[in-house]
N, C-alpha and C positions, 0 to 999 in steps of 0.2 A: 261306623261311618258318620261323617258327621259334615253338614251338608248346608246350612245354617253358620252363616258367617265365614271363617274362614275353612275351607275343603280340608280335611284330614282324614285320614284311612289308616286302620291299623291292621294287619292280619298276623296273628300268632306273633304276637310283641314286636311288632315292627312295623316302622310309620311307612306307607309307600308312596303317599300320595303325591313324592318328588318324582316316581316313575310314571305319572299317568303325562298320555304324550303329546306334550303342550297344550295352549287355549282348548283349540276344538277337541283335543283329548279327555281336559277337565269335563268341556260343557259335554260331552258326550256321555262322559262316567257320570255325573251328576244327573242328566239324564234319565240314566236307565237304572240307575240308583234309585228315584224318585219317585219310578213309576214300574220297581220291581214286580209288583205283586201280579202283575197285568202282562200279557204279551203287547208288543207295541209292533208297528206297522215301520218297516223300512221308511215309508216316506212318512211318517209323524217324524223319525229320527232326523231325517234331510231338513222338513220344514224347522225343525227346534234347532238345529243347527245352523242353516243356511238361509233363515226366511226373508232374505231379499235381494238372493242369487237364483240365478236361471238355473236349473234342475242340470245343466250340460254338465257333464266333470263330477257331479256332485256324488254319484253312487261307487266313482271309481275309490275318490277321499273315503268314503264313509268303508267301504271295504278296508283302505288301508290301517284308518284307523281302530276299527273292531279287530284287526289282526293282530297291533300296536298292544290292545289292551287284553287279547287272550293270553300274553305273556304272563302275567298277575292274576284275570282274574278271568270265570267261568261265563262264557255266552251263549247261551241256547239258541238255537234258530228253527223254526218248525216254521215249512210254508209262507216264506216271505216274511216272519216274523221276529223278534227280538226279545229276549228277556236275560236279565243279569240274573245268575245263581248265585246265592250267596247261603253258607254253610247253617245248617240247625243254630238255633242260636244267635246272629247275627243283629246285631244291633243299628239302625238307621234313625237318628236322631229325631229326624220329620216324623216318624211312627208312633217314636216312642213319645214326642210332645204330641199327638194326637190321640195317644191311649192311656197317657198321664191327665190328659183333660177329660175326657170321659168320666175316669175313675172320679177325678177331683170336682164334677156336675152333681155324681152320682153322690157321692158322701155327702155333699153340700145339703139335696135336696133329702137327707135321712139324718138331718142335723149333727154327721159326726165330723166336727170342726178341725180337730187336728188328722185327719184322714186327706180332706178339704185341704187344708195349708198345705200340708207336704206337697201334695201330689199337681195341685195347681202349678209352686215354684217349679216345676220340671219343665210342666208347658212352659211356661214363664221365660225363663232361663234360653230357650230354644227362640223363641218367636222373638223375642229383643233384638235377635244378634243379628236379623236384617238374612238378603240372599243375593247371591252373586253380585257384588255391587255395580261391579266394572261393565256388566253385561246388560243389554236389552234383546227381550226377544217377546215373543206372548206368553208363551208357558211360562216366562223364569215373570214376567205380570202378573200369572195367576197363581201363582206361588207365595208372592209376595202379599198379595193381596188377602190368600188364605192363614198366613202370617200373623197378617194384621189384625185381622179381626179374632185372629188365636190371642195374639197380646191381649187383645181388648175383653175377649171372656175371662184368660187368664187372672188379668188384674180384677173383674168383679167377684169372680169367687176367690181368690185369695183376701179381697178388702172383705164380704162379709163373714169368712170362715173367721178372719181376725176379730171381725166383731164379734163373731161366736166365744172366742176364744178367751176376749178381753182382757181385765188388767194390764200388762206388762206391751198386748198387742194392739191397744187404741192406736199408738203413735203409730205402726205401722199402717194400721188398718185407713187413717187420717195420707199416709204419705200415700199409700196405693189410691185411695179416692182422689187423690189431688193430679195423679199422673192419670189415670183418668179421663178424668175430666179435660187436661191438655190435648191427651190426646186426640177426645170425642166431645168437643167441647157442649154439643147439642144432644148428647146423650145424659137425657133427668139421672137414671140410676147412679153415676158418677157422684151428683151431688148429691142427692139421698142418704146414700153412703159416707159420705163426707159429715154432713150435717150430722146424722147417726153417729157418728164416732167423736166426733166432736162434744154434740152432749153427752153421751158417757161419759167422754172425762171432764164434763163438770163446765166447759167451755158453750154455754148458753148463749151467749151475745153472737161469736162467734159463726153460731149454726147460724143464727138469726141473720147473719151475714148475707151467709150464703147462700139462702135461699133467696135472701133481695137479689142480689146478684143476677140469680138465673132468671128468678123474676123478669126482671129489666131488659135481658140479655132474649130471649123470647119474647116479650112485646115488642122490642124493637128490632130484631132481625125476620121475626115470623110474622108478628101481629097476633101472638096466642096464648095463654098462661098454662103457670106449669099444670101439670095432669091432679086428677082428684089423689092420688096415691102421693107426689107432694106434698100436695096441699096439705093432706091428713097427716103427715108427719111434723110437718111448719104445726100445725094446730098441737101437736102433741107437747113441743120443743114449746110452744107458747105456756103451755098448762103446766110446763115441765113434771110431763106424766113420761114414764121411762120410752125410749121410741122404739120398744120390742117390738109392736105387730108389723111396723113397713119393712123390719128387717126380716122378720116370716115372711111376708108376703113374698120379699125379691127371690128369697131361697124359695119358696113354693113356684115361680114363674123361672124360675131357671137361672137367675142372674144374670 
């Protein structure tokens, strides 16, 4: 299932996600897709569906539609409750980019760099592709929102496992700190990272840049300079003493 940009469903080599039964059918199957693991409460199902319709009519649809969807696919009910069955083995994209980021924290912080790469791009891959575009509700908010800030670890441990990695993965490790940084413009570790890869490959002025940069960008938006852990890399990039310890340092705090 794949739930994370455009909805798609496959069961036993077949797409179905053309039989889920309309809009409120998607957002329904998405839903209870998302929050499988868990029994949910009839009226969570109403409010994520309907949250700014008067509750009248609304438990007749949600019947129709849970009956629409036991055509395809398994719905438990125990005690006013709801939960989608889905078969040993079952794959939910949102899962799998949130136990692909685990893994890929966990290698980070045991310095095994290509463990780190892999397994970050997965989260990676998942959290880009945005959710429900066309849709507002608060859940499909707090979705998005957990999303986002998956990109955003995603991208730091992928940029230093590439530092780890080197050679060949400066330039990626340089293009991940640069999206970054877009993203999170006020988040130091972005440039850090940047800077970091920069001088490994040899681009000293460069680093030197970018730390004025943020420099500048913090006294005049905050009124504050960058943190000591900066700073101590800027000093390193100055001495051009290799900038190994900041990049420990970020894998020992987690990235």
């Amino acid at each position: 299932i794949q739930l994370a940009g455009q909805i798609a469903v496959e069961v036993e080599d077949r797409r179905v996600e053309n039989e889920l039964p309309g809009r409120q059918g998607r957002l329904l199957f998405t839903y209870l897709a998302a929050n499988r693991l868990r029994w949910v409460t009839r009226g969570e199902v109403i409010e994520a569906l309907w949250p700014d319709e008067s509750p009248a009519g609304t438990d007749a649809a949600l019947r129709s539609l849970l009956s629409k969807l036991r055509h395809t696919f398994e719905i438990s009910t125990q005690s006013g409750q709801l939960r989608l069955e889905l078969p040993q083995g079952a794959r939910v994209d949102l899962e799998a980019a949130r136990d692909a980021m685990h893994r890929a924290e966990a290698a980070l912080a045991q310095g095994e760099w290509a463990r780190a790469w892999s397994a970050s791009q997965v989260a990676l891959m998942t959290a880009q592709r945005g959710f429900l575009p066309a849709e507002e509700a608060p859940w499909i908010e707090d979705v998005r929102r957990w999303l986002e800030e998956l990109r955003l670890r995603a991208l730091e441990t992928y940029t230093v496992a590439s530092l780890g990695l080197g050679s060949t993965e400066l330039a990626s490790a340089e293009r991940a700190a640069r999206e970054l940084i877009r993203l999170a413009p006020y988040r130091e570790s972005g440039y850090r990272h940047l800077m970091a890869a920069l001088a490994k490959a040899g681009n000293r002025a460069e680093a030197l840049r970018v730390y004025e940069g943020l420099r500048k960008l913090l006294k005049e938006e905050l009124g504050i300079s960058p943190s000591a852990e900066t700073q101590e890399l800027h000093g390193q990039i100055l001495r051009a003493d290799p900038p190994r310890r900041s990049v420990d340092r970020s894998i020992r705090s987690g990235a």
